[in-house]
N, C-alpha and C positions, 0 to 999 in steps of 0.2 A: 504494500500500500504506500502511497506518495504521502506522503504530512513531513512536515518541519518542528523539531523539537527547539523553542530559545527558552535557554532562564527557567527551564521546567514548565515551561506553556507549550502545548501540541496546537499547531495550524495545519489544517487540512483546506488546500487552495480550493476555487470553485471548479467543478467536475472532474475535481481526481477521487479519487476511490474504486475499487473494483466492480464494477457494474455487471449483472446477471440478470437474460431472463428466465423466469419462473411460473409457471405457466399462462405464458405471458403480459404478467407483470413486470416491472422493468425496478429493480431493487440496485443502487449507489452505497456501497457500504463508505459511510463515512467518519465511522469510528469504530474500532475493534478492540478485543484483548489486545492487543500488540499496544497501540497508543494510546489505550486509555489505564494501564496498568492492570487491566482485570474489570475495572470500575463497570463498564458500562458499553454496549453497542449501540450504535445508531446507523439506523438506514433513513437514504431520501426514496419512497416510494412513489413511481406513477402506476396508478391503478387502471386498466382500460373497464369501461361500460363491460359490468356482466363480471369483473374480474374478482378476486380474493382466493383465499385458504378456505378450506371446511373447518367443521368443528372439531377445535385440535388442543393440546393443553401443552402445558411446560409445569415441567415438576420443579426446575431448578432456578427458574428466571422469571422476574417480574417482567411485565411488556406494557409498554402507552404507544399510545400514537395522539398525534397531534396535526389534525387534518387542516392544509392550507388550504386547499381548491377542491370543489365538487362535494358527493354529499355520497354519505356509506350506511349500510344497514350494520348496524354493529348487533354480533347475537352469542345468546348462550344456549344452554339445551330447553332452555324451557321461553326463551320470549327474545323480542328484537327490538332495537331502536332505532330510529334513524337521526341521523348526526350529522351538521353542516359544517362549513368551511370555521374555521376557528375553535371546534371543540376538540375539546384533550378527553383519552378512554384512558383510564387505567385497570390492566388485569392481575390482579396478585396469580402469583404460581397459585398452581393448582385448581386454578380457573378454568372451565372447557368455553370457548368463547369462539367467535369466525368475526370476519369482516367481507362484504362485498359492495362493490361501489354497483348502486341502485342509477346514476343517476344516464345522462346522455354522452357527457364529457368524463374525459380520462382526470380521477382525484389524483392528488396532490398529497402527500402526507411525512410526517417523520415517525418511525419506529422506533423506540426505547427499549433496551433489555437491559436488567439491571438484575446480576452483575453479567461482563460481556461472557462469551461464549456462544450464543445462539446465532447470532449476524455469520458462523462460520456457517452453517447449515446450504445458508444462500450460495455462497461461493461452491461448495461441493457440488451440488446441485445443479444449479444455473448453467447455463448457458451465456458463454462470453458478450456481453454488450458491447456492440461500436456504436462510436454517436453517427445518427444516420443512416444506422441497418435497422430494417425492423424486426418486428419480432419473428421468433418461428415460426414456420405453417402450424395448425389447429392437430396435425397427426404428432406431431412434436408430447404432446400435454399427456400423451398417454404414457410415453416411457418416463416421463416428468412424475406421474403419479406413480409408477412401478419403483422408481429410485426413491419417492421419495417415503417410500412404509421402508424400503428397505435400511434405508440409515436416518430417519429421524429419531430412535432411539437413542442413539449413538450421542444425540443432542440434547438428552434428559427430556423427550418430550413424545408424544405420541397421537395421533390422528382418532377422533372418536367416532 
């Protein structure tokens, strides 16, 4: 990952980080274990129309998001919300929860994992992002799902 360490401050410039997509959602890891010391991960998320995770949990990591543009169904196993531009969700571990953007426009959002470790899942996962390529064709999302029961464990977390 590209970041700058001065004085014990981490800078990470605008559109560096490893970018993945995932089925196809387009995930910018912009903080990791590596340069947060453990602390914390954070992704820049764009969501397309129809896009999100199913309902999934983490046993070892807290997760928020903090939606800029567009508007998402935020859910657990028993009910759903819908969330616009400017709302922060916080999921304590061991919360079964999903997101999907409801809306016509691709969201906007940042991902929190506290402590980091999870933003690695992306990177294994994903599929290399260039600025400019789009996403993979729709038959893509199938081996996308096959890999991803097969090592989301691995990430203290699991698909319900």
């Amino acid at each position: 990952m590209s970041f700058e360490e001065f004085e014990g401050i981490v800078y990470i410039p605008p559109k560096a980080g490893p970018a993945r997509w995932v089925f196809g959602d387009h995930y910018t890891i912009k903080a990791d274990k590596e340069n947060t010391h453990g602390s914390l991960g954070l992704i820049e998320a764009l969501v397309p129309p129809g896009g999100g995770p199913p309902l999934h949990i983490h046993h070892d990591s807290d997760e928020a998001f903090y939606l800029i543009d567009g508007e998402l169904e935020i859910s657990n196993e028993k009910t759903s919300q819908v969330v616009g531009a400017g709302a922060f969700i916080f999921v304590p571990k061991g919360k079964v929860h999903a997101f999907k953007n409801i809306g016509d426009e691709p969201c906007k959002m940042l991902i929190i994992f506290t402590p980091a470790g999870f933003e690695r899942f992306f990177t294994e996962l994903g599929v290399a992002a260039e600025e400019g390529v789009p996403a993979p064709e729709a038959e893509q999302y199938a081996a996308d799902v096959e890999k991803a029961q097969s090592i989301v464990a691995k990430y203290a977390a699991e698909y319900v």
